[in-house]
C-alpha positions in Angstrom: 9.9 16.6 13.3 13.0 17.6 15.2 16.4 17.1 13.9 17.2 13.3 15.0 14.2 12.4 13.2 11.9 12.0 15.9 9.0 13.8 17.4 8.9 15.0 21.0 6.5 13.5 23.8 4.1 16.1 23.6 4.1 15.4 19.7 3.1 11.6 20.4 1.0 12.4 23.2 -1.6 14.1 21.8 -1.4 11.7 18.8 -1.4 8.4 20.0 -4.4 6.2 18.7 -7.3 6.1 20.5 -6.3 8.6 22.4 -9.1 11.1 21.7 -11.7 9.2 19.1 -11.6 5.8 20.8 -10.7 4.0 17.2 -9.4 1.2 19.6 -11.9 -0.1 21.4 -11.3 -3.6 21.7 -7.7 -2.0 23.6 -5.6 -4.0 20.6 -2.9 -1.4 21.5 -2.3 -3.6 24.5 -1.6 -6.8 22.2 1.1 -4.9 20.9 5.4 -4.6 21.7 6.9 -1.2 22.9 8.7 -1.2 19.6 5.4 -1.9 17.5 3.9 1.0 19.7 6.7 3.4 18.7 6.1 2.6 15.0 2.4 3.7 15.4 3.0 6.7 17.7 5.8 8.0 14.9 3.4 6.9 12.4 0.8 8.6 13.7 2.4 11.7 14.3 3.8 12.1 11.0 0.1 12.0 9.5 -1.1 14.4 12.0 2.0 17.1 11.8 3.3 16.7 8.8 0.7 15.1 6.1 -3.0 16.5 7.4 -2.1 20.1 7.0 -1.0 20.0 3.1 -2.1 16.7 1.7 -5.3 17.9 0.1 -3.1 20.6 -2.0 -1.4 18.1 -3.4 -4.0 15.5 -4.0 -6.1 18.4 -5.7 -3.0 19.7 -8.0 -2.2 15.7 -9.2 1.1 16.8 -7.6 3.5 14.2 -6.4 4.5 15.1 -2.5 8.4 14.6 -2.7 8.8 17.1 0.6 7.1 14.2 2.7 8.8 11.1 0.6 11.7 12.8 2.1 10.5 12.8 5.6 9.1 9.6 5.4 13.3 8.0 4.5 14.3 10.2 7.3 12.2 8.8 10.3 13.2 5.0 9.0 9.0 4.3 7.4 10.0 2.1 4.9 11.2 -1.7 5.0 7.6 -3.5 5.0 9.6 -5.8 7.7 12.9 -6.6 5.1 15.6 -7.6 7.7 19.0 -6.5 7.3 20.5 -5.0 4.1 20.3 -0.8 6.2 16.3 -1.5 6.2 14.8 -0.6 9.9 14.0 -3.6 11.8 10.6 -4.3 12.6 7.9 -7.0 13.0 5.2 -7.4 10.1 2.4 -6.0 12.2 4.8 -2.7 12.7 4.9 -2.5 9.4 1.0 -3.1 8.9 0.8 0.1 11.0 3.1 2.0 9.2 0.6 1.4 6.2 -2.3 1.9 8.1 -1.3 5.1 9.5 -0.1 6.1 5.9 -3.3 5.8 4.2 -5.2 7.2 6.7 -3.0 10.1 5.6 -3.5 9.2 2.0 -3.8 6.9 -0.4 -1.3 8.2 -2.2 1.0 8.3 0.5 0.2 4.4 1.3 0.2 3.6 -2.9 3.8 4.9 -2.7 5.3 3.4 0.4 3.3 -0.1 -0.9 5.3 0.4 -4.1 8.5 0.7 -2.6 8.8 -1.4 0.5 6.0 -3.9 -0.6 6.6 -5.0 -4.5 10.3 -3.5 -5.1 12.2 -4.1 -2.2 10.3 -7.2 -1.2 11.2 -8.6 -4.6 14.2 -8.0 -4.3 14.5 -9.2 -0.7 13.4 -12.3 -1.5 14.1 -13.4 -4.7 17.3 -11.2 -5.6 21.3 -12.2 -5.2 23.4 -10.9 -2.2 24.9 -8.9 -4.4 21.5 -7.3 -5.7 20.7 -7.2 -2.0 23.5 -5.2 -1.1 23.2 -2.8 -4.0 20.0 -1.6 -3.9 18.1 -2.3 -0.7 20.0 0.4 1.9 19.5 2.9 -0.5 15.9 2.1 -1.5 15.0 2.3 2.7 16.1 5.7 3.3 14.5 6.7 -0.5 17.4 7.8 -1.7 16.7 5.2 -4.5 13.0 4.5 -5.5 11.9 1.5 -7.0 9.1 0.0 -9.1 7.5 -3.1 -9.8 5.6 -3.5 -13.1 3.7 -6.5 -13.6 0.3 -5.4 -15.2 -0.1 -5.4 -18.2 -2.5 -3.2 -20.7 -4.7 -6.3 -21.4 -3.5 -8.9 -18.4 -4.7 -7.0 -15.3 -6.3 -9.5 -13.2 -5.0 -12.3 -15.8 -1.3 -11.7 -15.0 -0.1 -14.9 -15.5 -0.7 -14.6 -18.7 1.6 -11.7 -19.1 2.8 -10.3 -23.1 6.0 -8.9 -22.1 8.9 -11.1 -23.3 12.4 -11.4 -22.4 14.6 -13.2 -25.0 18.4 -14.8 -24.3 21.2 -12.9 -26.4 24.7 -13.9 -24.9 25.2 -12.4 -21.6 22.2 -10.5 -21.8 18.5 -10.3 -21.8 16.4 -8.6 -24.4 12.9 -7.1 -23.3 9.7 -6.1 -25.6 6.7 -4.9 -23.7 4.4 -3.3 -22.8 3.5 -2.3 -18.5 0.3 -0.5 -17.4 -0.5 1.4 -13.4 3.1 0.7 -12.9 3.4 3.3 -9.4 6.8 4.9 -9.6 7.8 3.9 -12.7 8.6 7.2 -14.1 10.9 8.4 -11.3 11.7 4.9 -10.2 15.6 4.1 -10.2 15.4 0.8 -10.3 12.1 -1.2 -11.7 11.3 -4.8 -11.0 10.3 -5.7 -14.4 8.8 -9.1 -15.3 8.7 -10.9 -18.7 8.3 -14.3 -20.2 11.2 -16.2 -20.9 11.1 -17.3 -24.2 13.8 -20.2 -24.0 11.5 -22.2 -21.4 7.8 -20.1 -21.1 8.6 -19.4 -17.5 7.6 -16.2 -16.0 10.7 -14.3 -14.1 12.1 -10.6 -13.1 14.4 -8.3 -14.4 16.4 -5.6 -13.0 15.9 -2.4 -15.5 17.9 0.6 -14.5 17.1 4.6 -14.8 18.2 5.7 -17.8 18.1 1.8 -19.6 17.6 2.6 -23.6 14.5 1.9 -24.6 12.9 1.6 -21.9 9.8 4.6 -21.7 7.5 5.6 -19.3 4.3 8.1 -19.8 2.8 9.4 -16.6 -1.1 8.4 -16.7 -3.0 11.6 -16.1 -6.8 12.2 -15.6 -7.2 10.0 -12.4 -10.0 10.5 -9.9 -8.3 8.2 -7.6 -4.6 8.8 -5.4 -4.3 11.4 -7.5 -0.4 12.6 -5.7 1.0 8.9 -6.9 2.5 9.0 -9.9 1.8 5.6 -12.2 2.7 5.4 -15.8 2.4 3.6 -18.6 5.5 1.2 -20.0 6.7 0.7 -23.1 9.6 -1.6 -23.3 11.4 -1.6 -26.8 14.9 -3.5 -27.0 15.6 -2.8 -23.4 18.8 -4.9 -22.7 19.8 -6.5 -19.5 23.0 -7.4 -17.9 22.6 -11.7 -16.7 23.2 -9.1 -13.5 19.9 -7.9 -13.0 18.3 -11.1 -13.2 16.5 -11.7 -10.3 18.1 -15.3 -9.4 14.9 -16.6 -7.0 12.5 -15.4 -9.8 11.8 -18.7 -11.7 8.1 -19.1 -12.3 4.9 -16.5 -12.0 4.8 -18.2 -8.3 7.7 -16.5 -7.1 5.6 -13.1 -8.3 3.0 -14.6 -5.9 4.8 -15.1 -2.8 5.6 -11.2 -3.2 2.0 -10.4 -4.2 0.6 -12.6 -0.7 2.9 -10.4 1.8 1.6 -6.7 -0.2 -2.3 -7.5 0.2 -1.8 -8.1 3.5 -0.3 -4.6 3.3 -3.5 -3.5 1.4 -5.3 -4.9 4.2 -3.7 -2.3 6.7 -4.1 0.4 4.3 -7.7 -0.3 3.6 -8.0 0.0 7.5 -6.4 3.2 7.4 -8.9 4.7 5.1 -11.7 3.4 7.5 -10.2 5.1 10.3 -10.1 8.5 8.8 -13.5 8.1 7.5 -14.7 7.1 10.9 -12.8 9.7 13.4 -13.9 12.5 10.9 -17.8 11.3 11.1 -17.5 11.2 14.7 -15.9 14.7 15.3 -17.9 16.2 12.9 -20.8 14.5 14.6 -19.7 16.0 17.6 -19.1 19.4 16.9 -22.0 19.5 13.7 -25.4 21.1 15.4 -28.6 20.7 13.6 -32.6 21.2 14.8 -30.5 22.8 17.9 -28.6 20.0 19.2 -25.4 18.0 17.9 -25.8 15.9 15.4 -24.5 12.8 18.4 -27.3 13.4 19.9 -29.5 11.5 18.0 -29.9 8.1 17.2 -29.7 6.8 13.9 -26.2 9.4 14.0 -25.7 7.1 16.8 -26.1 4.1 15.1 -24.2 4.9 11.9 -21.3 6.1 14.0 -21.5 2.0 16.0 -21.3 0.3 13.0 -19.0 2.2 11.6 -16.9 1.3 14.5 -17.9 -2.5 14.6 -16.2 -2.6 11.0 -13.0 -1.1 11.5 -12.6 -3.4 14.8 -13.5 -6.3 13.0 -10.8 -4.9 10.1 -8.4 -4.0 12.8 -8.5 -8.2 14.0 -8.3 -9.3 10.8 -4.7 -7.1 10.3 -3.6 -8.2 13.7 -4.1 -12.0 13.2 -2.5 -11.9 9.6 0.3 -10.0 10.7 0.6 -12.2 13.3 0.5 -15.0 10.8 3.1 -13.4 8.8 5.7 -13.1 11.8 5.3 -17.3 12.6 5.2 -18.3 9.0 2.3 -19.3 8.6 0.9 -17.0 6.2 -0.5 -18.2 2.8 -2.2 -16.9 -0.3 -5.5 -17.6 0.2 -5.5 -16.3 3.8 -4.0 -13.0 2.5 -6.0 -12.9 0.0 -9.6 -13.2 2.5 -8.1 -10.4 4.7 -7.6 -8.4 1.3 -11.0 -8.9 0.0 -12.3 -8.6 3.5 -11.1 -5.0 4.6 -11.3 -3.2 1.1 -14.7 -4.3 0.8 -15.9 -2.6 4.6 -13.4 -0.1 4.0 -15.9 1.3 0.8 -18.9 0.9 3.4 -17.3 2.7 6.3 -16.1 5.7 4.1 -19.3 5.9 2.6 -21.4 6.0 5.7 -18.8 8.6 6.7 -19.3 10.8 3.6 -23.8 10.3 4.1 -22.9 11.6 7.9 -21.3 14.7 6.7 -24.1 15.9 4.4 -23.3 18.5 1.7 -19.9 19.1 3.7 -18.7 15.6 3.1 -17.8 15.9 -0.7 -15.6 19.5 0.0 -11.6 18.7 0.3 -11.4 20.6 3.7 -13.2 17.1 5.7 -11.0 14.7 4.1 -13.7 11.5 3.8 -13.9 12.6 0.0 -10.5 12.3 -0.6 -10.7 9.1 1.1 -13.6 7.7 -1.2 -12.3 8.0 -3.8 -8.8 6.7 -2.9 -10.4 3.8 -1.7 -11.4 2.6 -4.9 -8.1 2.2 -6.5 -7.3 0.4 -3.2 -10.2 -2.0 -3.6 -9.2 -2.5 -7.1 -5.0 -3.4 -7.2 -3.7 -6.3 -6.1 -6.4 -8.3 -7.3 -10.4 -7.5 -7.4 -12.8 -8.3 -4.8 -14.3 -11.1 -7.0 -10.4 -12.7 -8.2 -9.9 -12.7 -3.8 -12.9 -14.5 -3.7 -12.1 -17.0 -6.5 -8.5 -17.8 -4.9 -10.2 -18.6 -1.6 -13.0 -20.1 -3.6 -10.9 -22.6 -5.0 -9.1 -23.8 -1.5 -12.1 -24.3 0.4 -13.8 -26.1 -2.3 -10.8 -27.4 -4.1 -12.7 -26.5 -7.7 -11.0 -23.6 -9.5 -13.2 -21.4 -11.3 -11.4 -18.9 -12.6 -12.8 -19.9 -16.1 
């Protein structure tokens, strides 16, 4: 990166998608703007330069990268498409990419910026005062503020509605009890998007909690297998007060929590294709430059096949981003149709990376070829924001019009 937080032209040159692995091979880059173009080409570059060279060190150590947080404020990442309020502008389908080229990074990496942009300065974007607005978002898009959003729950993961955490009335403030589980950021987070059951009406809504708020306590969960350089804790919320302030106004009922959630899996989408696009260039160089029984491994054909399938997924994943992104920018997205493209691109996402890791033999479970690192990620992925099987119950109940969550 050079110091006006940009790359040169030989930088995105050699970077630019496609340019070398042919991962875009229905020429989507085409469908693009110039500005949407840039966003990819910076993207890109910052995963090649920047997160390639050291992201397996960190992933390996549990370690959370706060050299390339940094650099990702710096060259204007992160505002998931927020306008106004010192966020960068840019269309939803730039900021797909941005989360696509992120998580083919890292999972970690994409967990973060999902965090951040997606669920905490989304939420507060659209359901938070001018004055809330003002406060936190400009600071929160060039990180020098990081945010949280904690909605799970110990025992409510896929159940969230049904969420324990209360919040009860005392004069000009809010009292919360609770407890928050996989909450990303939420140790280190300055602000966390915090929401609780009101118990004057039953309704669901959010709550501002500041750094520092007493009794409010976060425990880093250690042990995972899975974006292992994210930090997520787990929340215990004793007596925390809140300022009538920090109540989100637009937050009334758990739907509000869903128009959020419907613009992040779309997000999840675009990181899900970013996994399958690491998985599948690393197959096909190492196919390339991998000899066995005296030839390269391309040269023979059930290589060759793996490696076309491979590709058909991540073009059919790369169509459904587009077209929901789209979607996103004319209004016309809605829960259900986030939800399919969700459900859709984890799933092949899991079958692309594992092709991947049977393509790379012994090799493919050692750090050094990055489609481990990727498997694994890919499973926390698949699993947040809502399971494979609760995707296929939400778009299960609109075609059918029969809810069978129970």
């Amino acid at each position: 990166m050079i110091a006006d937080g940009t790359y040169d032209e030989a930088v995105l040159e050699t970077t630019q998608i496609g340019r070398s692995l042919g991962t875009d091979y229905f020429g989507l880059r085409d469908e693009l703007t110039e500005d949407e173009r840039k966003y990819l080409d910076m993207a890109r570059a910052f995963v090649d330069v920047e997160v390639l060279p050291v992201i397996n060190g960190y992933w390996e150590r549990a370690e959370f990268p706060w050299e390339l947080i940094k650099n990702m404020g710096e060259l204007g990442f992160v505002g998931d498409g927020i306008e106004g309020y010192g966020c960068p502008p840019m269309s939803p389908v730039a900021a797909g990419l941005i989360h696509m080229e992120l998580n083919r990074g890292d999972g970690s990496l994409g967990t973060f910026h999902a965090v951040q942009a997606g669920l905490a300065m989304r939420s507060i974007w659209l359901l938070g005062s001018e004055e809330q607005k003002n406060r936190w978002l400009p600071g929160m898009a060039t990180l020098d503020l990081l945010g949280a959003f904690a909605l799970t729950e110990p025992t409510h993961g896929s159940d969230a509605v049904a969420l324990e955490t209360v919040a009860v009335r005392d004069g000009d403030e809010y009292v919360l009890d609770g407890a928050k589980r996989w909450i990303g950021n939420g140790s280190i987070a300055d602000v966390i998007v915090v929401w609780a059951r009101d118990t004057s009406d039953g309704q669901v809504k959010a709550f501002l909690v500041e750094k520092g708020a007493a009794g409010y306590d976060a425990l880093v969960i250690e042990g995972k297998a899975s974006v292992r350089a994210v930090l997520q804790a787990d929340i215990t919320l004793t007596g925390v007060r809140v300022p009538l302030g920090n109540v989100l106004p637009g937050a009334r009922t758990f739907k509000d929590a869903v128009k959020v959630l419907a613009s992040t899996r779309i997000a999840v989408a675009w990181g899900a294709l970013g996994h399958a696009v690491a998985a599948y260039e690393a197959a096909l160089s190492y196919a390339k430059q991998r000899s066995q029984f005296g030839k390269p491994l391309v040269h023979f054909q059930l290589v060759q096949d793996q490696l076309v399938k491979m590709l058909a997924e991540v073009t059919a994943m790369q169509l459904y981003c587009l077209r929901v992104s789209r979607l996103e920018e004319q209004g016309k997205l809605t829960d259900t149709i986030a939800a399919l493209a969700k459900m859709n691109n984890t799933l092949k996402a899991r079958h692309v990376i594992a092709e991947a890791r049977d393509l790379l033999g012994g090799n493919g479970i050692l750090l050094d070829y990055h489609v481990m690192r990727h498997m694994t990620d890919i499973e926390a992925i698949y699993t947040y924001e809502g399971t494979e099987h609760i995707q296929t119950l939400i778009v299960g109940r609109d075609i059918t019009g029969v809810s069978a969550f129970c």
